[in-house]
N, C-alpha and C positions, 0 to 999 in steps of 0.2 A: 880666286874664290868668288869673287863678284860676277866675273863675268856669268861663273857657273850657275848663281843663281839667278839673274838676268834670262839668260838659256831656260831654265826652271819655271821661271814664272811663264815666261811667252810662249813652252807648250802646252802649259796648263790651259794658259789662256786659249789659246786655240783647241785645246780637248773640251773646255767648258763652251765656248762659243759654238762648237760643233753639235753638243746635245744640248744647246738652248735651240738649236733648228732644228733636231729630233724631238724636240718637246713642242713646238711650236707647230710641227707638223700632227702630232698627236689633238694638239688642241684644236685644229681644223677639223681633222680626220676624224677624233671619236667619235664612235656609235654610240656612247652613252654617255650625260652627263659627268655621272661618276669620272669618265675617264677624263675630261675635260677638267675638274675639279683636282683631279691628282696630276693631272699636266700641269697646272698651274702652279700647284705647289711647291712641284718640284725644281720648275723655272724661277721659285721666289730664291730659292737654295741654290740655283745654278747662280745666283747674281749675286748672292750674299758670298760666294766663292769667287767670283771675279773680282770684287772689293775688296776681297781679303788679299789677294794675291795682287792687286792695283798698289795698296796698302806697303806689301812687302817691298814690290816691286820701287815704289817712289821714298819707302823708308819715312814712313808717315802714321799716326797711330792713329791720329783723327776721322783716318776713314773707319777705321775699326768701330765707330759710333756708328756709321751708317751703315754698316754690313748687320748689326745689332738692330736696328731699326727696322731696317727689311724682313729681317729673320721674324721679328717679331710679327709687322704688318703681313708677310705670308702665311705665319701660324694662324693669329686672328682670321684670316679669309678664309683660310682652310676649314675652321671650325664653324664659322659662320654658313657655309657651305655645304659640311654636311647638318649644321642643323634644317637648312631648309629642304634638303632631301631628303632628309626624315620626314619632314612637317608632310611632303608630298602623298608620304606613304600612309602615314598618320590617321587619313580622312577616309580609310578602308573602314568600314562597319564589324565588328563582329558577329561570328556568326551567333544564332539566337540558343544556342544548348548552353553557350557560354556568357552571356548577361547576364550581367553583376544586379542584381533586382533592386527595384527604386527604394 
């Protein structure tokens, strides 16, 4: 039974390490911020699954604080992220049929 999840955890590990280099190529390659932005985040969740499965793997709960930590620090960046890409958009003028009068 151990062996079997030992087996488990190390293809995992190697399916998540596989799309951290499909993610890492996206964050090169995007053509648009946005895509760079959701590369990122989703790298933040690929790591927070390798921890998890490190976790399983060494039979250890205390990484389960660090996979919590990441998770959190990649939602924060994400958010922070698209607020600035909003802001970008933000500085577009209204057209004048639609101004709100002083």
């Amino acid at each position: 039974m151990i062996a079997l999840v030992s087996v488990v955890v190390d293809v995992g590990i190697v399916a998540l390490a596989l799309g951290m280099l499909l993610v890492l190529y996206r964050m090169v390659k995007g053509p648009h911020l946005a895509d760079r932005a959701i590369a990122g985040d989703v790298l933040a969740f690929l790591v927070v699954g390798v921890v998890i499965l490190l976790a399983v793997d060494q039979r250890r709960s205390v990484s389960l604080d660090a996979a919590l930590l990441v998770a959190i620090v990649g939602f924060a960046a994400t958010v922070a992220f698209a607020q600035y890409l909003g802001g970008l958009t933000a500085d577009v003028e209204p057209p004048e049929d639609e101004a709100v009068p002083l």
